[in-house]
N, C-alpha and C positions, 0 to 999 in steps of 0.2 A: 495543363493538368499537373504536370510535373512541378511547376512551378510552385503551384498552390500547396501542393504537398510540401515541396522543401518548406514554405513559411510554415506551415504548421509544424515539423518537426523543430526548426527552429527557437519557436512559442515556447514549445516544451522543453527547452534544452533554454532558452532564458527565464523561465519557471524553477527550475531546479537549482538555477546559482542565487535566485533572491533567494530574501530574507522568511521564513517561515512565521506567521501569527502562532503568537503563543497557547493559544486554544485546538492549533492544528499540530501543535512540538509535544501535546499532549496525548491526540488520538492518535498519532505517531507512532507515538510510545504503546500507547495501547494497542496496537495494531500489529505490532511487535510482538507483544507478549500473548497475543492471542495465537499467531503466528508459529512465537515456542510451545504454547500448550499443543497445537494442532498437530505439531510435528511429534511432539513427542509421543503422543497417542496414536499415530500412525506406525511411527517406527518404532514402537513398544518391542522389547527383545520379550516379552511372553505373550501368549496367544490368547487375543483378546475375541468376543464377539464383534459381526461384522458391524451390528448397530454402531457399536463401539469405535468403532475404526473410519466406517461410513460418518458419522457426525466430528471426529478426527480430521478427517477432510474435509469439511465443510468449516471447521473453526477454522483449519490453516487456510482455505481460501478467501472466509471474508478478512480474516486478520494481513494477508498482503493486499487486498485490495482496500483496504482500508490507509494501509501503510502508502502506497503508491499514489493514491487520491489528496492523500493530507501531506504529502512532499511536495504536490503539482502548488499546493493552495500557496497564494500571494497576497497582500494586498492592494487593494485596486489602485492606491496612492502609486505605491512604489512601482509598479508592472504599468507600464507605457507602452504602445505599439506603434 
């Protein structure tokens, strides 16, 4: 079990040194910037509605999970196991 694990940590850790597609160096970026919108509306120095704040977190959430998912992305050519 342990074994299986380490390979998959591994996977991901040789995922992260390749080379990134150019349509994922995009959502990347957007994923980013969705990221700073969220944050900043979260930690807004004046006092916003909770609506406000509640969809604040929900940008910065999908904007790192977006960020995270398109750093893993490879191409199938280049990524060998």
């Amino acid at each position: 079990m342990e074994k299986k694990l380490r390979d998959k940590l591994s996977s991901v850790g040789k995922r992260y040194t390749k080379k990134t597609p150019p349509f994922f160096k995009k959502l990347r970026t957007a994923g980013l910037v969705l990221a700073a919108i969220g944050t900043s509306i979260v930690a807004a120095p004046i006092a916003l509605p909770a609506m406000a704040v509640t969809i604040g977190g929900y940008i910065l959430l999908g904007g790192t999970v977006i960020t995270a998912v398109s750093q893993t992305a490879v191409n199938e050519i280049d990524f060998e196991e």
